[in-house]
N, C-alpha and C positions, 0 to 999 in steps of 0.2 A: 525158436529157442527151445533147446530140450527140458524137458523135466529129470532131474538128478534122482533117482532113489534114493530113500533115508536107508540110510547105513544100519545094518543089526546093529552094531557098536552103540551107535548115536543112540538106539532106542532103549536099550538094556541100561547104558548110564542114565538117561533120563529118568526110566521108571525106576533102579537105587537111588537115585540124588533124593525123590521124592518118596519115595519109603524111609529112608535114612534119614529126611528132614521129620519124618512126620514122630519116628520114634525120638527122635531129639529134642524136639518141643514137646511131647510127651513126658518127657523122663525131664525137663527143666520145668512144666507146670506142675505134674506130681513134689518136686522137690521146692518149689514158692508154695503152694499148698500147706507143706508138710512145716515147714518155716514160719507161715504167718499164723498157723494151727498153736505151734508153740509158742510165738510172741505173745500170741492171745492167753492162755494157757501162763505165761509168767506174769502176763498184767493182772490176771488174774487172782492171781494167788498175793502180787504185791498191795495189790489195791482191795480186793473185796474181803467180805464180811461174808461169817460163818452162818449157815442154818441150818435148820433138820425139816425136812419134808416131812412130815406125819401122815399126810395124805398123799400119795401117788397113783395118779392115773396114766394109763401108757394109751402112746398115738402109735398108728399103724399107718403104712402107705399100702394098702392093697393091692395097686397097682406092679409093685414089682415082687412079683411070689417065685422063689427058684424051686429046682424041682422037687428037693425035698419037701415042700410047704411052709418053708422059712419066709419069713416077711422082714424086710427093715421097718425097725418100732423105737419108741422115743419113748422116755419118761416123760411126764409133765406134772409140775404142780405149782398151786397157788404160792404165790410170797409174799406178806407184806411189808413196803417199808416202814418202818419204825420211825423215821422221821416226817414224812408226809400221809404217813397213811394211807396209803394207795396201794392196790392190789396186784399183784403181776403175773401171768402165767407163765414160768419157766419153763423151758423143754432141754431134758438130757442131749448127749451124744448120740445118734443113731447107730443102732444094733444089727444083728442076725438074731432071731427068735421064733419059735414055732407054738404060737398061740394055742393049735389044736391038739398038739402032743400032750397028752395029761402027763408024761414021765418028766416031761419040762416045764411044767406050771412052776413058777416064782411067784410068791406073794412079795410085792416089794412093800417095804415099807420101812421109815424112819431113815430115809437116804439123806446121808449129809452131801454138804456142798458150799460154794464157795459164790456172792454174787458181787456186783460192780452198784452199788447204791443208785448213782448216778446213773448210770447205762444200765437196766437189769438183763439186757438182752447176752450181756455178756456174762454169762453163768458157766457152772463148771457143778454137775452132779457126781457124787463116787459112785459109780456101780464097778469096780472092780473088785468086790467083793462076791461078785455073780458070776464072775468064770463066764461073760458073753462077749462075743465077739463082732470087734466092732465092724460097721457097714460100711464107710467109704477108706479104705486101704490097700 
């Protein structure tokens, strides 16, 4: 019994079907992403409670630095419930920022924002008043 050669045809549609799936489910996880980003984002705002950060500390991941020396960095700060008394460390939206630039130093401070009592994890800080750019888009 002979062996057939695979067809150029057969191979070139194979390798588009499978680049064309991959960008597909790409661009349909970007868009559930971007969907459950907002859902989160209006429960937020229908359900939580106002604060003002007085304290702001920013987290870094080190790990992914681009070539200009930009780092993705996170605000973080303490919050407590008023009803339980209990402590919470919030963290912002992750950014693009360049720590070592002194022409870019931000002192942040008095960042409002919006949290979930119940759930604190689900938080919502303003830093759109800093003109940064956000990291996962």
């Amino acid at each position: 019994m002979e062996v057939q050669p695979i067809s150029i045809h057969a191979i070139i549609i194979a390798v588009s079907t499978t680049v064309g799936s991959f960008f597909a489910f790409r661009h349909l996880m970007r868009k559930k992403k971007k969907r459950r980003l907002e859902e989160r984002e209006a429960r937020i705002k229908r359900e939580g409670v106002e604060f003002t950060a007085a304290e702001v500390g920013m987290g870094f991941d080190p790990k992914l630095v681009s070539k200009d020396g930009r780092m993705p960095c996170c605000l973080t700060a303490d919050w407590t419930n008023p009803e339980t008394g209990e402590t919470h460390k919030l963290k912002s939206q992750w950014f693009w920022y360049d720590p070592r630039n002194e022409e870019t130093i931000i002192e942040f401070k008095d960042i409002k924002g919006r949290v979930i009592p119940s759930e604190p994890e689900f938080c919502h800080m303003d830093i759109s008043a800093y003109k940064l750019h956000p990291y996962l888009h």
